[in-house]
C-alpha positions in Angstrom: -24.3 -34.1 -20.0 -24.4 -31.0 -22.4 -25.5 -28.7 -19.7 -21.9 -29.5 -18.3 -20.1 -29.5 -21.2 -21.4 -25.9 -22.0 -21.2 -24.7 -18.4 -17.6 -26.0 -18.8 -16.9 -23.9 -22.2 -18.5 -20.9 -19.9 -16.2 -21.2 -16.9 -13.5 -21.6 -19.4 -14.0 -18.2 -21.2 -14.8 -16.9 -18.0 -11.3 -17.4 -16.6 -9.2 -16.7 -19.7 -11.1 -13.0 -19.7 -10.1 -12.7 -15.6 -7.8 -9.6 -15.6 -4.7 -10.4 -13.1 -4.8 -8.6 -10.0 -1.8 -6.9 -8.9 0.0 -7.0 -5.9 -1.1 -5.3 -2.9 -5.0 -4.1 -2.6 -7.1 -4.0 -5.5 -10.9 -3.5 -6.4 -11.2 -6.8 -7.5 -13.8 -9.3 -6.4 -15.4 -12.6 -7.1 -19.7 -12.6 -6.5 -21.6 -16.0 -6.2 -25.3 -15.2 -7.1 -27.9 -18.0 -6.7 -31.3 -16.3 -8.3 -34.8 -17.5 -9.0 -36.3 -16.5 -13.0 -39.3 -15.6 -14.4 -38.9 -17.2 -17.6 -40.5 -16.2 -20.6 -43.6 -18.0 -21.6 -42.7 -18.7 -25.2 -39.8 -21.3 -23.8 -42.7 -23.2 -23.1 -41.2 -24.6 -19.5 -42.3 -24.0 -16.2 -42.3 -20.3 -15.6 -40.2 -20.9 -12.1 -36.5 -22.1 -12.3 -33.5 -21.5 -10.6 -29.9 -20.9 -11.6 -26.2 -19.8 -10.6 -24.2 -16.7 -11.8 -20.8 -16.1 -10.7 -19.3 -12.8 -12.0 -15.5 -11.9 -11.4 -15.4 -8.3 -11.1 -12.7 -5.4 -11.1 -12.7 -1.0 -10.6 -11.3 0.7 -13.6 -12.3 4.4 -13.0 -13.7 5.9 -9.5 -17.6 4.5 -9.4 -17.3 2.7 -12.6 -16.5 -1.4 -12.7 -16.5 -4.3 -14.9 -17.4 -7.7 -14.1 -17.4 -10.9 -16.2 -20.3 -13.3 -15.8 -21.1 -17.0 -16.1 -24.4 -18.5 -14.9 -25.9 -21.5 -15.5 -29.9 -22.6 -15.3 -32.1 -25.9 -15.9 -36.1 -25.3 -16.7 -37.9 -28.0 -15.8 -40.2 -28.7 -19.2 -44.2 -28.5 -18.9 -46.1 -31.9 -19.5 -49.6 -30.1 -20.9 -51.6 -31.2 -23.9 -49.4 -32.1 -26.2 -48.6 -29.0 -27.8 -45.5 -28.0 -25.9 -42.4 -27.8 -28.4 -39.8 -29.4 -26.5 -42.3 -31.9 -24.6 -39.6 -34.9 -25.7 -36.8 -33.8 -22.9 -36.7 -33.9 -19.5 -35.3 -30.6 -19.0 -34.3 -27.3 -20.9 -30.8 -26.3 -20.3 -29.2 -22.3 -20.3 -25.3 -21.8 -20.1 -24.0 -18.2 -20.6 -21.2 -16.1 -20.6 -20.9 -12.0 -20.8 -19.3 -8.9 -19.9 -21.4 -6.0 -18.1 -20.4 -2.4 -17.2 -21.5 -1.0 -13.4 -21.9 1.9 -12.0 -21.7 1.7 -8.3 -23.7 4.8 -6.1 -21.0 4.9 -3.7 -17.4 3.2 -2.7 -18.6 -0.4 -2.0 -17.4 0.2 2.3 -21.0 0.3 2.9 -24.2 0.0 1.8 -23.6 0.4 -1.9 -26.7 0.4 -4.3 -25.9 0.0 -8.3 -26.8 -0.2 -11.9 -25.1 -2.8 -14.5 -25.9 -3.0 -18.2 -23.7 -5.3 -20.6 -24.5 -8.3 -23.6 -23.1 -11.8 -24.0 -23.5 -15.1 -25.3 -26.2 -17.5 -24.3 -27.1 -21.6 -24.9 -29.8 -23.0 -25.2 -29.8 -26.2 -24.8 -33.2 -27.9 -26.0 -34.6 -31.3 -27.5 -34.4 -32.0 -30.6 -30.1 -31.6 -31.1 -30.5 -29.9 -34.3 -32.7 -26.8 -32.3 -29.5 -26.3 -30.0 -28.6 -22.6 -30.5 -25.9 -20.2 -29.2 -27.7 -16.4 -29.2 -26.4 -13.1 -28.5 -27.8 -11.5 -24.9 -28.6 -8.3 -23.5 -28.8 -7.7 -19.7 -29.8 -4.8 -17.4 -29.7 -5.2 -13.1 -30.3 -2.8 -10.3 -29.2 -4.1 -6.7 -26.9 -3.6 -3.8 -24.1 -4.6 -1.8 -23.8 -4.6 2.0 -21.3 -3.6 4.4 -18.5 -6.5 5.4 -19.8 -8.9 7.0 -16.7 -10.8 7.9 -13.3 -9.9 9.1 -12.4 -11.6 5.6 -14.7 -8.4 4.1 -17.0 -10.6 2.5 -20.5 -8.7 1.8 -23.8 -9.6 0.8 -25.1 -9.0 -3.0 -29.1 -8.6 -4.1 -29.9 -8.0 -7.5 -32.9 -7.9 -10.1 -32.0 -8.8 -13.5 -33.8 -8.5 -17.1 -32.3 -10.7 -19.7 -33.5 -10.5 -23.1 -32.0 -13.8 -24.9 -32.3 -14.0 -28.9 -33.1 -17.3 -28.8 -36.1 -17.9 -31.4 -38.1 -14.8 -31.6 -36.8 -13.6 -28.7 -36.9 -14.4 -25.2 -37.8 -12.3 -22.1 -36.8 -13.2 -18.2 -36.5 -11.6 -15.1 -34.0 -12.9 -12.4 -34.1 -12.3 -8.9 -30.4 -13.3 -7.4 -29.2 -13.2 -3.4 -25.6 -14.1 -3.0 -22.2 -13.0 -1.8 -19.5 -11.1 -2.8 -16.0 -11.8 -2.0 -12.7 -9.4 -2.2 -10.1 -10.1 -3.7 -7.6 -8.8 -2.0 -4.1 -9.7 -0.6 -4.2 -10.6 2.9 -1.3 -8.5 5.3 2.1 -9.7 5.6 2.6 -12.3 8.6 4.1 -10.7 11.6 8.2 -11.2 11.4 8.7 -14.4 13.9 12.6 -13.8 15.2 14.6 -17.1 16.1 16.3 -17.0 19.5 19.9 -15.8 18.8 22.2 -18.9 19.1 25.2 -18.9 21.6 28.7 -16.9 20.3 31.3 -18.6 21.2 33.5 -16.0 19.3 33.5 -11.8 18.8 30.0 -10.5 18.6 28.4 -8.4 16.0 26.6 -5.9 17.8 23.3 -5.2 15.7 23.1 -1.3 15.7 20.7 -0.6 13.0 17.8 1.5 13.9 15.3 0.7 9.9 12.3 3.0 10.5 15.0 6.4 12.5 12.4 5.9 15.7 15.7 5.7 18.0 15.0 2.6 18.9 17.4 -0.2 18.0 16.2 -2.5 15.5 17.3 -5.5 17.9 14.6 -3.8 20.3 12.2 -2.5 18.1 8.7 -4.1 19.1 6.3 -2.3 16.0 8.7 -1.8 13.2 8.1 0.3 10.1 7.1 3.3 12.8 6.3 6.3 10.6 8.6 9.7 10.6 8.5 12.1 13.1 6.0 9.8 15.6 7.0 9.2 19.5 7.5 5.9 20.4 8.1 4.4 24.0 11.3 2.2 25.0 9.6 -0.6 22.9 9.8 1.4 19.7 5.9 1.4 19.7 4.1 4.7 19.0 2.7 6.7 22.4 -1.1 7.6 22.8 -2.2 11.4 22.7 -0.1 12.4 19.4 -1.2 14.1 16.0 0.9 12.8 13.1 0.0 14.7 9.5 0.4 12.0 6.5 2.1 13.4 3.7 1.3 13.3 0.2 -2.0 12.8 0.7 -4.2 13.7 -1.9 -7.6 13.5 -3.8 -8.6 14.4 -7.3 -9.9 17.9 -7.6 -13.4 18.7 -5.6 -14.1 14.6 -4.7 -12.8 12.1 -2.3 -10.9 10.0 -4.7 -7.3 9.2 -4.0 -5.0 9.9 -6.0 -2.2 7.3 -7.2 0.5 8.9 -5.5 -2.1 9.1 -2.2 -2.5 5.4 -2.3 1.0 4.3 -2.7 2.0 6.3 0.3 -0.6 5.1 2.4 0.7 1.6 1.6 3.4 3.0 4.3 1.1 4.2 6.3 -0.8 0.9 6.3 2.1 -1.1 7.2 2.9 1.0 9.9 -0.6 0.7 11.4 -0.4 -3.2 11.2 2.7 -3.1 13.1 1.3 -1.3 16.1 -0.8 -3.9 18.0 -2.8 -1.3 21.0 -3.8 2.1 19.4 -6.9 3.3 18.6 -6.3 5.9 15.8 -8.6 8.7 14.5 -8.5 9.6 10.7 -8.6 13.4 10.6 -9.6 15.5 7.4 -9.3 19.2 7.4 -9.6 22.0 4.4 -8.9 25.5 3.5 -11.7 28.3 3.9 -12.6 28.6 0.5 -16.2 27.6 -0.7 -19.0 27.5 1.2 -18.0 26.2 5.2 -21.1 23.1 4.9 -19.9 22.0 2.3 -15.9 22.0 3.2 -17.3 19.8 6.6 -19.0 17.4 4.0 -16.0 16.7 1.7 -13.4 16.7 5.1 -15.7 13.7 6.1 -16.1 12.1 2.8 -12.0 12.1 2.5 -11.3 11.2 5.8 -13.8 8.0 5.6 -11.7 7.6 1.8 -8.7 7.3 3.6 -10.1 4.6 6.3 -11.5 2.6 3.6 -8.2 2.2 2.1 -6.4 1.5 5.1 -9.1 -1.8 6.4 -8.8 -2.8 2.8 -4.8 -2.9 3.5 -5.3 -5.3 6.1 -5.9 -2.8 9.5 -8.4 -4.0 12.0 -11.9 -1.5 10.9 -12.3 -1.9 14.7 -9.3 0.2 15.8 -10.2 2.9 13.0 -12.0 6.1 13.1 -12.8 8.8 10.4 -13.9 12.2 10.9 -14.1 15.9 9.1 -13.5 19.0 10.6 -13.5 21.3 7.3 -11.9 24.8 8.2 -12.6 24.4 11.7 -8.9 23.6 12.8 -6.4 25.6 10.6 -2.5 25.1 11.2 -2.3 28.6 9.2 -3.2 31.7 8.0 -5.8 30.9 5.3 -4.8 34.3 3.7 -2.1 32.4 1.6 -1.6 30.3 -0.5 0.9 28.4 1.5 -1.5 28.8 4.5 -4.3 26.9 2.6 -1.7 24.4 1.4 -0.8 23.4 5.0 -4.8 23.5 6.0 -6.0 21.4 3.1 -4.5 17.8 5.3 -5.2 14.6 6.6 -4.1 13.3 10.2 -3.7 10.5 12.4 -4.9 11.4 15.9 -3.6 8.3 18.4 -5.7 7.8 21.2 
């Protein structure tokens, strides 16, 4: 019973601290870590035990997250000679709640290896009452995520974990946790569903708006929200074999980071993309010829695969989405300008 009173104060602090996630795609997500500990000897338990972290978790600045943690463990207490502190209980319960700091190596759309390092509250929850204690934490991990695994995006966590808990003279375990990691992300408008028309009996409004300027009525417009300046057959659906460059596409200086601007107007682009049921589309990056030409290729691809990222994690199939980098290779212009560069330095949509 006092394990689940504490775990309850836990999940409690835990949700109050839960950040809001906004509207639309965020870099939010909710991991569900089972691990196995090493527990210190000085608890004087069994040196096996299992436990349960969950950690709510959100991106604040390019690699760098935050996540909130609860966890939960029961040590099973040894039976020996008679010298064992807390021989008098059945069990030895440990209920905590902290904040840690991680650095992701990479943009968590693959295989994504990373550090964490934060501090908390602990409880240890022993026999007699009067030895109960509440203790400050510190915590250190290395591990990884996986690529999606799902079409929900759900990925696979593995960690290794040293806790140093101030209970007593200080305690010393090492965790080894294998779990899941869910986003936290909202899922893509439904498709409209359009009522059949009822009968007029009377004069007939004639619906002649044309929404996304594709020239095709609205009243016959099969993939609406088609983006400017793209082709569409009689269906208002975008033809195969076209290059469409997305505006306002940007990154922050010498990295594949989107900008803010970049992702709100690929929130159009996304909804376009999810409104056109057949094409397979190719995410093109391209750059000017200044630096070294290796090293323009590498950040094309980089940006290009940025720019995919984002669109799957706005809800289009991963399946009918390519990314590659051409660096300097394919200039529009003369790269002897500084307009010329401007129009070189580009993403595009190639539809296949």
């Amino acid at each position: 019973m006092r394990l689940y009173h504490s775990l309850l104060l836990s999940a409690g602090l835990f949700t109050a601290a839960m950040p809001v996630a906004a509207e639309g795609p965020a870099d939010n997500y909710l991991d569900l870590t089972p691990y196995f500990t090493r527990v210190d000897s000085d608890r004087n338990t069994e040196r096996q035990a299992g436990g349960l972290r969950a950690a709510y978790g959100w991106g604040w600045q390019g690699h760098w997250y935050s996540e909130v943690q609860v966890f939960g463990a029961i040590l099973e207490t040894e039976n020996t000679n008679g010298s064992v502190e807390f021989q008098d209980q059945t069990d030895y319960y440990m209920s905590g709640v902290g904040l840690d700091v991680v650095y992701n190596f990479g943009d968590r759309d693959g295989y994504t290896p990373f550090l964490l390092a934060g501090l908390g509250g602990v409880y240890d929850d022993v026999m007699p009452d009067s030895d109960d204690t509440t203790s400050a934490f510190v915590n250190f991990a290395a591990g990884f995520t996986s690529q999606e695994i799902s079409a929900r995006g759900i990925r696979l966590r593995a960690e290794v974990r040293y806790l140093y808990d101030f209970f007593e003279d200080g305690m010393s375990d090492w965790q080894l946790g294998f779990g899941i990691s869910i986003p936290l992300r909202c899922p893509p408008p439904p498709a409209p569903v359009y009522a059949a028309a009822p009968r007029q009996t009377g004069p007939v409004n004639v619906n002649l708006r044309d929404s996304d300027g594709d020239g095709v009525l609205d009243r016959d417009d099969r993939c609406p929200d088609t983006l400017p300046g793209a082709r569409v057959d009689s269906e208002g659906c975008v033809l195969a074999n076209q290059t469409i460059t997305l505006d306002d596409i940007h990154f922050e200086f010498n990295s594949a980071i989107l900008t803010p601007a970049a992702r709100n107007s690929l929130q159009e682009v996304a909804r376009s993309l999810r409104s056109q049921p057949g094409n397979q589309v190719e995410i093109a990056g391209h750059t000017d010829s200044l630096g070294n030409d290796s090293y323009n290729l590498k950040l094309s691809r980089q940006r290009a695969n940025s720019v995919r990222a984002y669109l799957v994690r706005n809800g289009v199939d991963a399946n009918r989405l390519t990314a590659n980098g051409y660096g300097e290779q394919q200039p529009l212009e003369s790269n002897a300008t500084d307009s010329g560069r401007a129009m070189n330095r580009r993403v595009e949509m190639r539809f296949r």
